[in-house]
C-alpha positions in Angstrom: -30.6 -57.7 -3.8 -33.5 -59.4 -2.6 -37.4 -58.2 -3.3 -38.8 -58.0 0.0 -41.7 -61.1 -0.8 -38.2 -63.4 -0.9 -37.2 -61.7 2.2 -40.3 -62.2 4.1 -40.2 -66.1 2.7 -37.6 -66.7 5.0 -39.7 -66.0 8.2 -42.4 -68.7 8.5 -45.5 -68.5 11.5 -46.1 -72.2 12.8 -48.1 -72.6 16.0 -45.9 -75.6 16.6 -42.5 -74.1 16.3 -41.9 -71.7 19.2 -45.2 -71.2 20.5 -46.0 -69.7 16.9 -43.8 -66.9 17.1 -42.2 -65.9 13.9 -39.2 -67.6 13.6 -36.3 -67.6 10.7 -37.2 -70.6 8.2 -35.8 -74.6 9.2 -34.5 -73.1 12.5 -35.9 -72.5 16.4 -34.5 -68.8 16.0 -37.2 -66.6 16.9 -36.8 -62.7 14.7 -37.2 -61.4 18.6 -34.3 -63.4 19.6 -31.9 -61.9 16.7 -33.3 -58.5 16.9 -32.4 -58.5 20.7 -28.7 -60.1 19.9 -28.1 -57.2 17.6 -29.9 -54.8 20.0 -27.6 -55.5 22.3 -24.7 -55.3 20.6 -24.0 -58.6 18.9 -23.2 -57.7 15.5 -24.1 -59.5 12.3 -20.6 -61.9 11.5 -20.8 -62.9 15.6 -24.2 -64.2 15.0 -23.4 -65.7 11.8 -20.7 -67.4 13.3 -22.5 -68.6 16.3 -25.7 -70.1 15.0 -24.2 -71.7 11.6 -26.4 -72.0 8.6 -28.0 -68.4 9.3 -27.5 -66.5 6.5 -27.3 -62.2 6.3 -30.4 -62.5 4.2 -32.4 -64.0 7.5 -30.9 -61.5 9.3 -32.2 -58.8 6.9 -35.7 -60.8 6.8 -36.2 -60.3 10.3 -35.3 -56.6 10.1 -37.7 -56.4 7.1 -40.2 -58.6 9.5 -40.1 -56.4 12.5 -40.7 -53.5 9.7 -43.8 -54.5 7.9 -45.2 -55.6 11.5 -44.6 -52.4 12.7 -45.7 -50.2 10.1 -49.5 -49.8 10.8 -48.7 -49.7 14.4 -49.7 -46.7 17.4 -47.5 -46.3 20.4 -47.6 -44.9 23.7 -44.6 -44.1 24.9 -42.7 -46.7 26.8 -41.0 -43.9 29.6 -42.9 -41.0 30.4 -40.3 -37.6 28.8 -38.9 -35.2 31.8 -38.5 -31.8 30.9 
């Protein structure tokens, strides 16, 4: 199993590539673009076999991505809760 450092290698920041969204390392895939495949119900072989040379490990880097940029995070809710 990967350490999360090797993990986090794999997503790379370059204000050139993508408008400098983070994006999965030698590709044009954003990690919002394969979070939203898999949010909506694309699951992890079907984008392995769509967009070849993606690995499961990016797919975990961008899961581990989202993570770490999440964790110091505050939220409003997005929908106000009915009763």
């Amino acid at each position: 199993m990967m350490k999360d450092e090797q993990l986090l290698e794999r997503i790379v920041l370059n204000p050139k590539v993508m408008a400098g969204k983070p994006v999965i390392q030698g590709t044009r895939l954003t990690v919002d673009f394969i979070l939203g495949l898999l949010a909506h119900g694309a699951t992890e072989n079907e984008i392995l076999d769509e967009y070849k040379g993606l690995t499961r490990e990016d797919i975990r880097a961008c899961f581990l991505f989202a993570t770490k940029s999440l964790e110091n995070t505050e939220f409003m809710p997005l929908m106000a809760e009915t009763a």
